[in-house]
RODO-2510 file (C-alpha; in nm, 4 decimals, decimal comma):
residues 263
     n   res          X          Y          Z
     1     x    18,3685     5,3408    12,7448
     2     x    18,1536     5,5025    13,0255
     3     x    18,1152     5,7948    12,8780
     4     x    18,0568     5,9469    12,5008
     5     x    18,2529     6,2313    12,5493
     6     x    18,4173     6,3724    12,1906
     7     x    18,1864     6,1558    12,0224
     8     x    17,9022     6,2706    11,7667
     9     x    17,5467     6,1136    11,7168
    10     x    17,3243     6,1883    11,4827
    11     x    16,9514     6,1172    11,6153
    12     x    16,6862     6,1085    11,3847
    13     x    16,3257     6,2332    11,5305
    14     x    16,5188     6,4155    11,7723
    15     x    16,3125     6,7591    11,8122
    16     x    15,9987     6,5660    12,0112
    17     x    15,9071     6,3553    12,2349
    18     x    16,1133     6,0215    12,2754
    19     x    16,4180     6,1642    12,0352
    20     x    16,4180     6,4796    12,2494
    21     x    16,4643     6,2575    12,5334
    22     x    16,7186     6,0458    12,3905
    23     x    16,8863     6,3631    12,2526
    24     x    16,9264     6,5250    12,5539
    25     x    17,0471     6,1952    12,7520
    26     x    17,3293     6,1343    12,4929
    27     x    17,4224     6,5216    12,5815
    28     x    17,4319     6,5077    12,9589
    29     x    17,6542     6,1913    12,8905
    30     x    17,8855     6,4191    12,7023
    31     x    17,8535     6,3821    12,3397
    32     x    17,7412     6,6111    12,0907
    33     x    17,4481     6,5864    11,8458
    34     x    17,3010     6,6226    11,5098
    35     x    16,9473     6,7163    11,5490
    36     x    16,7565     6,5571    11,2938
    37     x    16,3857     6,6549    11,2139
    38     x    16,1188     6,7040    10,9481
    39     x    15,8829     6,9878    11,0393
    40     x    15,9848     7,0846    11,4015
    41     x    16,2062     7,3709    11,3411
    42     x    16,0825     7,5687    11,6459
    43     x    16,1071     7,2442    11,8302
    44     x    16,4182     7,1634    11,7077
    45     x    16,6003     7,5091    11,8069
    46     x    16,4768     7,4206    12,1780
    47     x    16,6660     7,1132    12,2132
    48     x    16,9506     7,2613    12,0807
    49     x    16,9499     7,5254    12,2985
    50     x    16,8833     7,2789    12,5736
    51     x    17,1845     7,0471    12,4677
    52     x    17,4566     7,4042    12,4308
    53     x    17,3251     7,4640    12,7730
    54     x    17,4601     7,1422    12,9425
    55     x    17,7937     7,2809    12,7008
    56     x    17,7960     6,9996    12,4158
    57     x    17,7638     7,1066    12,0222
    58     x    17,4160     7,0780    11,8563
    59     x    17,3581     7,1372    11,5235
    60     x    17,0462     7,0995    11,3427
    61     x    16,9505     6,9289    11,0391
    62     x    16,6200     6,9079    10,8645
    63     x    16,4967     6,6453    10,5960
    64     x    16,1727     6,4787    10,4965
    65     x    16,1672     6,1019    10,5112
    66     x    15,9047     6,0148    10,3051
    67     x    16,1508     6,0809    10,0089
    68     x    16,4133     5,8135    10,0272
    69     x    16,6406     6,0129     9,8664
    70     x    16,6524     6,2319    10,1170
    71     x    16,7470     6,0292    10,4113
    72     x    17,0659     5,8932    10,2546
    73     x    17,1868     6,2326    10,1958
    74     x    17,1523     6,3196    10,5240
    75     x    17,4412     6,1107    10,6594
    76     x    17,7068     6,3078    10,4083
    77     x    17,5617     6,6162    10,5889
    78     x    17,6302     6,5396    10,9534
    79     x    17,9569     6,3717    10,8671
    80     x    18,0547     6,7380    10,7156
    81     x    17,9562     6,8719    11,0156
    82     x    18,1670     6,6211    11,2615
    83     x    18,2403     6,2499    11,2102
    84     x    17,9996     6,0586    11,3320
    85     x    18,0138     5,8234    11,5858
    86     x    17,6651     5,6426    11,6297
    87     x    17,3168     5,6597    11,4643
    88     x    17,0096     5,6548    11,6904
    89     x    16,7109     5,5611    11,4076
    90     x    16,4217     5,7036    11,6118
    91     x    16,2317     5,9056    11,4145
    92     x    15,8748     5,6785    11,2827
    93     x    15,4921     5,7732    11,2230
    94     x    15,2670     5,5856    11,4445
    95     x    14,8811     5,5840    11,2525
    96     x    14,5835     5,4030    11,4394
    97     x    14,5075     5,1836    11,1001
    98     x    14,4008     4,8731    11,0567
    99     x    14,4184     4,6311    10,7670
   100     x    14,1446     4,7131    10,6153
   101     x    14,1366     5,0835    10,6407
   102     x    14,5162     5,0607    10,5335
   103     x    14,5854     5,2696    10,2089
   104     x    14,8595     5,2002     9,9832
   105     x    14,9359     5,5741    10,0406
   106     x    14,9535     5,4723    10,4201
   107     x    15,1436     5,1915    10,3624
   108     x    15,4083     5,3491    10,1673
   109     x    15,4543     5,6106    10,4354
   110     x    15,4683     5,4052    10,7315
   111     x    15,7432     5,1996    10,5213
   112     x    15,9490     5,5030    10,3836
   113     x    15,9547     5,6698    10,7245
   114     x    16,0085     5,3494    10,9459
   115     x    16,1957     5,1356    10,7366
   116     x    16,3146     5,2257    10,4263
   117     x    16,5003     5,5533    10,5880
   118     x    16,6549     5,3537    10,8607
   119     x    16,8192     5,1429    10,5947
   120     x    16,8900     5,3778    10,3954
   121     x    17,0796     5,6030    10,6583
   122     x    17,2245     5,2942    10,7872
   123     x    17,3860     5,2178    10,4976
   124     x    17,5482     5,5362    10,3982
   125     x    17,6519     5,5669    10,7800
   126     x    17,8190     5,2179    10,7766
   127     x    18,0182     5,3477    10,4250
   128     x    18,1140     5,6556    10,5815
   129     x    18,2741     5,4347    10,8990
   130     x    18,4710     5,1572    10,7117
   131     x    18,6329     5,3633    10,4381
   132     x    18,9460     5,2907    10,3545
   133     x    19,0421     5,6238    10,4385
   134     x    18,8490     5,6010    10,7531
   135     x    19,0621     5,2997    10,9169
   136     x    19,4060     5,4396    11,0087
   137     x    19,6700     5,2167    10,8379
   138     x    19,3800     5,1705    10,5256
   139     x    19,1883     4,8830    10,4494
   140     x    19,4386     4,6228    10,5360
   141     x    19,5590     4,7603    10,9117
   142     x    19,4797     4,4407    11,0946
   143     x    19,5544     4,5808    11,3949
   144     x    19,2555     4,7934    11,3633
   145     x    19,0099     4,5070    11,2256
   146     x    18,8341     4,4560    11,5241
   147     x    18,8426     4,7316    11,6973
   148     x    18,4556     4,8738    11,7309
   149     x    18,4082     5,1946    11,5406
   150     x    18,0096     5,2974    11,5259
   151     x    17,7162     5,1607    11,6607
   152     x    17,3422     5,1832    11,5206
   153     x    17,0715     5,1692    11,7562
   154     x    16,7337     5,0909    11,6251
   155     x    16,4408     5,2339    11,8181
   156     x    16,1626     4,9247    11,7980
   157     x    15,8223     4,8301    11,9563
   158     x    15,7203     4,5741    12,1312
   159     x    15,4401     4,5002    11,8486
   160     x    15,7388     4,4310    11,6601
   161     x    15,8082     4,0948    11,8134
   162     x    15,4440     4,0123    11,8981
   163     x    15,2301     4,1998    11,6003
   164     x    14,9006     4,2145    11,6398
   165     x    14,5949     4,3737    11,4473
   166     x    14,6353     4,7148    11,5255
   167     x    14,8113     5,0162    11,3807
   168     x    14,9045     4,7522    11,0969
   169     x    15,1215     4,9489    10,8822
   170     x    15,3321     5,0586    11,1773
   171     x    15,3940     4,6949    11,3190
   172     x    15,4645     4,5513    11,0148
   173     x    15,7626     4,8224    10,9714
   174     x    15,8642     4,7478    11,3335
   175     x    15,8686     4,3789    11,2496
   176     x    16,0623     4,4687    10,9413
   177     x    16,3300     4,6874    11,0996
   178     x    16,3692     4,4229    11,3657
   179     x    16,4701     4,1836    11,1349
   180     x    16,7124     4,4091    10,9782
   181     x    16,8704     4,5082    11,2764
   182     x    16,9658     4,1269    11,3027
   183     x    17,1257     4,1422    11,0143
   184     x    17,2901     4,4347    10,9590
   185     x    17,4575     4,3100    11,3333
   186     x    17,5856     4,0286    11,0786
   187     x    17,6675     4,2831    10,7836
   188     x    17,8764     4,5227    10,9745
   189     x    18,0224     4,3372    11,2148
   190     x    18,2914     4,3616    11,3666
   191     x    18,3463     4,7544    11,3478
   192     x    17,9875     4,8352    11,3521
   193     x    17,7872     4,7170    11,6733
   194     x    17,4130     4,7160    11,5726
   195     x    17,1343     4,6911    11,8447
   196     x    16,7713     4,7739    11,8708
   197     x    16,5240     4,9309    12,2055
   198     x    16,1977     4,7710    12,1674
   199     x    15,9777     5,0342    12,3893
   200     x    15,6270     5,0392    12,5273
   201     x    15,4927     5,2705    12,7254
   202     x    15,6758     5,5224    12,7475
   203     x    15,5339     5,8227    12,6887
   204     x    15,1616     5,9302    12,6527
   205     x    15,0153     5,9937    12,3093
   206     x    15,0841     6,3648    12,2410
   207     x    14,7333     6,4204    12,2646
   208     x    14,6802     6,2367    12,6281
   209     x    14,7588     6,3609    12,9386
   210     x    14,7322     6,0781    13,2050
   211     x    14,6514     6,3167    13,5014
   212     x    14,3870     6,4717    13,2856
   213     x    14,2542     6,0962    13,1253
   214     x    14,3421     5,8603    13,4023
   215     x    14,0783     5,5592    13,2453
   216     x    14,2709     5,5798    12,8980
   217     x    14,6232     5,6067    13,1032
   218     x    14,5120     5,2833    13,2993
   219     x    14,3626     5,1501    12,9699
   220     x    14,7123     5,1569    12,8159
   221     x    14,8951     4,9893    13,0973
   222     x    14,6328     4,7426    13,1767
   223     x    14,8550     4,4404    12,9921
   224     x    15,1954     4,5449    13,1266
   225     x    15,2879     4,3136    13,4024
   226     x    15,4899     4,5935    13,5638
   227     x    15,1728     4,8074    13,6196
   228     x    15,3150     5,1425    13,5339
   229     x    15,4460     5,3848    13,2494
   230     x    15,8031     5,3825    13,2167
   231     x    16,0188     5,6726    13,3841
   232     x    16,2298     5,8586    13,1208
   233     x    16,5089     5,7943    13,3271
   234     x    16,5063     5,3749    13,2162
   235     x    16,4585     5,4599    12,8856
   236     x    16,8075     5,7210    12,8813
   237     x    17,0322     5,4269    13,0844
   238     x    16,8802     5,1665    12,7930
   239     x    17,0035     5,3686    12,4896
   240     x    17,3291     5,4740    12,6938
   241     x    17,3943     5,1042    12,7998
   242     x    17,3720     5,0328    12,4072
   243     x    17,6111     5,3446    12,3115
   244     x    17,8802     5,2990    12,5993
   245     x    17,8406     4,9214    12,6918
   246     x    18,0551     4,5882    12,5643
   247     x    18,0764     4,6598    12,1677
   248     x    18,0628     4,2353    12,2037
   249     x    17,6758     4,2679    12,2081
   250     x    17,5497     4,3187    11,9155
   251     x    17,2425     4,1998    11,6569
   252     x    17,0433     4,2279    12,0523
   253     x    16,6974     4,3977    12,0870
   254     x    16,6703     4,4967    12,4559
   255     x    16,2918     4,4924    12,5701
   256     x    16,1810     4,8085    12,7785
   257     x    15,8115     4,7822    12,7947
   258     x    15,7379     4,6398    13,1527
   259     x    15,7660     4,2875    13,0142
   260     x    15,4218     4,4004    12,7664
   261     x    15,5931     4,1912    12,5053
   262     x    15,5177     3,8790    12,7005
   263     x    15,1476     3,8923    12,7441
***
């Protein structure tokens, strides 16, 4: 596959920043897409206008993660809007806490919001996928055993393979998700390829502007052996390479962070 045209993804996060991006790459690649979000309607509406522009389907779907429940009904949803096809777990909270000033209230959102939702929307999109009904021939068509039918892409951190002390609650769900993408690639093999982006910097935080801040922009970067922010550009082939690429890789978590993860 080069291409994911007639395919639907749902994207979670997909209304700002890096699941705009990733929305709107998955578009101009020719698929269409569930636009998932919690409180970005207005947002929200813009991609979508921005995806029917480049003349692929958008619809929009809103739901809270910080209520489990929630999350796993959200799969039923998009798959009564149009099958799906892949699940792009983006959406997270990323809170400048450390250990101590960690709350249990903090900790329980970080984990509903960057963990517990992933699995949960994993799971409901993997028993969607391998119904019976959904394999042609039913349960038993061997022809159609291996034969790659969904993919999950988990959107990571570098923190998540080398935590440190900072923004604790957040690295310990990126640690946690990491190690779930590993085995769900175990679970759901071999119709369900399951991968994971571990990013770094990407994007400025939402309240930095690196033209306007250029000491905290260089402050950022100072540990990335590449020198430099990512262009969006690396970030869209990474996610596409993991969407259209050999359905033999899978339970992989591809680093793009300017080899940060290293140092």
């Amino acid at each position: 596959m080069t291409n994911l045209n007639g395919k639907t993804i749902l994207i979670t996060g997909a209304a700002r920043r890096l699941g705009r991006l990733f929305a709107l790459a998955c578009a101009r690649s020719g698929a269409d897409i569930i636009i998932h979000h919690s409180h970005s309607d207005e947002e929200a509406k813009q991609v979508k206008d921005e995806i029917e522009s480049l003349g692929r389907i958008a619809h929009i779907l809103a739901s809270n993660f910080g209520t489990p429940d929630s999350a796993a009904r959200l799969i039923s949803q998009a798959n009564d809007i149009s099958p799906l096809y892949a699940l792009v777990n983006s959406a997270a909270i990323f809170e400048n806490l450390s250990f101590q000033t960690t709350s249990l209230e903090d900790w329980n959102r970080h984990l509903n919001i960057n963990l517990t939702a992933p699995f949960l929307l994993s799971q409901e999109f993997a028993n969607h996928l391998l119904a019976p009904a959904a394999v042609p021939g039913g349960e038993d068509s061997s022809k159609s055993d291996s034969v790659i039918k969904g993919r999950i892409v988990n959107i990571l951190d570098w923190r998540a393979l080398r935590p440190g002390a900072d923004h604790f609650p957040y690295t310990v769900s990126k640690a946690a998700l990491a190690a779930m993408t590993r085995s769900l690639a175990v679970a759901l093999a071999p119709r369900i390829s399951v991968n994971g982006l571990a990013l770094g910097a990407i994007l400025p935080p939402s309240d930095t502007n690196p033209a306007d801040n250029p000491s905290v922009s260089e402050k950022i970067i100072e540990n990335v052996p590449a020198r430099r922010w990512s262009e969006a550009g690396e970030v869209e082939e990474a996610l596409l390479f993991l969407l259209t690429g050999p359905a033999y890789i899978t339970g992989e978590i591809i680093h793009v962070d300017g080899g940060r993860h290293l140092i």
